[in-house]
C-alpha positions in Angstrom: 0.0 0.0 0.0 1.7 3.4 -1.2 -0.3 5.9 1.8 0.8 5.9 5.2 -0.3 6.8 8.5 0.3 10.9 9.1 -0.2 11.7 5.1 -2.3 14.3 4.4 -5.0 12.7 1.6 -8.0 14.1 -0.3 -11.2 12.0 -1.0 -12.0 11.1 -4.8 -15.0 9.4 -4.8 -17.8 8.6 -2.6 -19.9 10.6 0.2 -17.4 12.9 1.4 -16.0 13.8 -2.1 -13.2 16.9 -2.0 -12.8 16.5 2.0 -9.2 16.6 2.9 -8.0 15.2 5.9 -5.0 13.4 7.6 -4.6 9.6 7.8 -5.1 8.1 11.7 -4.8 4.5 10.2 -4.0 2.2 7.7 -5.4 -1.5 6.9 -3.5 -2.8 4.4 -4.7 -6.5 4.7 -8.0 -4.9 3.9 -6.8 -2.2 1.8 -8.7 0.1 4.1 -7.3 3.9 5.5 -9.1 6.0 7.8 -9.1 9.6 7.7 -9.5 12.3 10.2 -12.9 14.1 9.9 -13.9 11.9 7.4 -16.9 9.2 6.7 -18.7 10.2 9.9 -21.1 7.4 11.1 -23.6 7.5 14.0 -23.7 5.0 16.4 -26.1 4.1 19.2 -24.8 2.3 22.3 -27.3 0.6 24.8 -27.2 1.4 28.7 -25.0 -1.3 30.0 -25.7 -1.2 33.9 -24.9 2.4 35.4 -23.7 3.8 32.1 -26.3 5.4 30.0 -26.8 5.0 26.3 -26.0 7.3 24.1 -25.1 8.5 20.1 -21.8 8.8 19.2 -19.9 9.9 16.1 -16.9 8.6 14.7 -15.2 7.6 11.8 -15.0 4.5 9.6 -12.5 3.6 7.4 -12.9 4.2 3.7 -11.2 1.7 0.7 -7.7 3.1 0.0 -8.4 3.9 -3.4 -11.0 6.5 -2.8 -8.1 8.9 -1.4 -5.3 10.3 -3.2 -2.4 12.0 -1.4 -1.7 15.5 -0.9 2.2 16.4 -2.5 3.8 18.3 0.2 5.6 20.2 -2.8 2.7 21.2 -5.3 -0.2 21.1 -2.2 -2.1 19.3 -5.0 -3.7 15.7 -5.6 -0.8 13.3 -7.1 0.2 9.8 -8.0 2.6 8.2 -6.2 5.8 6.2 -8.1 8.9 5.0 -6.3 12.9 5.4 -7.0 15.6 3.5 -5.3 18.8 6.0 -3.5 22.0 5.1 -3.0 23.6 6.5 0.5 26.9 5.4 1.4 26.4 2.5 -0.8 23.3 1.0 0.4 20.3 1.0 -1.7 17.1 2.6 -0.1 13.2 2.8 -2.0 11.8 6.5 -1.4 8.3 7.3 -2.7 8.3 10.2 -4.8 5.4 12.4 -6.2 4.8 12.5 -9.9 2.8 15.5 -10.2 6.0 17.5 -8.5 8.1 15.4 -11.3 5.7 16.3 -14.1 5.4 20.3 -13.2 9.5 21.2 -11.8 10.7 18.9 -14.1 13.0 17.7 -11.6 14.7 13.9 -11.4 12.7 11.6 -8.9 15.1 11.8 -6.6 14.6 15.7 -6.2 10.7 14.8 -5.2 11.0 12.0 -2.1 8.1 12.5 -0.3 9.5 11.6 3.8 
C-alpha cells in the first residue's frame, strides 16, 4: 500500500467527495485507511448497567483507493511512483510524487516525499 499513517489525503470518490484530511490509520490487509474528519457514522450504544446509552460519532474507514495524497511540494492531488537511492552505498526505496516530477521537471530523486 503506497499511503501511510500521518499523510495528508483528499477524497476522490464517494460521500465525502473533496474532504481533505489526515490519515489516523491504515489497513492494508484490507486495503482500508481512515481519515481524520472523514466518513462520519452515527452509532447508538445501549445502557450497560450504570452507564447510560448514548449516540456517538466517529469515523470508519474508507477503501484506500477513494483517497489520493496531498504532494507536500505542489499542495495538489498526485500519484505516487517510487525510485531507489543510493547512501553510502546501500540501496534505499523513497516514494516520490509525480505530479512535483511532471510540473518542476525535476529527477525523482529531487521529489522524495518523507
Amino acid at each position: 500500500m503506497k499511503l501511510r499513517s500521518g499523510d495528508s489525503v483528499v477524497v476522490i470518490a464517494g460521500k465525502d467527495k473533496g474532504k481533505n484530511g489526515k490519515i489516523l490509520k491504515v489497513f492494508p490487509i484490507t486495503g482500508k485507511i481512515l481519515i481524520e474528519g472523514v466518513n462520519i457514522v452515527t452509532k447508538h450504544i445501549k445502557k450497560q448497567g450504570t452507564t447510560p446509552g448514548q449516540i456517538i460519532k466517529m469515523e470508519k474507514a474508507i477503501d484506500a483507493s477513494n483517497a489520493m495524497l496531498v504532494c507536500p511540494i505542489t499542495e495538489k492531488p498526485t500519484r505516487i511512483g517510487y525510485v531507489m537511492v543510493e547512501e553510502k552505498g546501500i540501496s534505499k526505496k523513497f516514494r516520490f510524487s509525480k505530479k512535483a516530477v511532471k510540473e518542476n521537471k525535476k529527477a525523482a530523486k529531487d521529489c522524495i516525499i518523507k
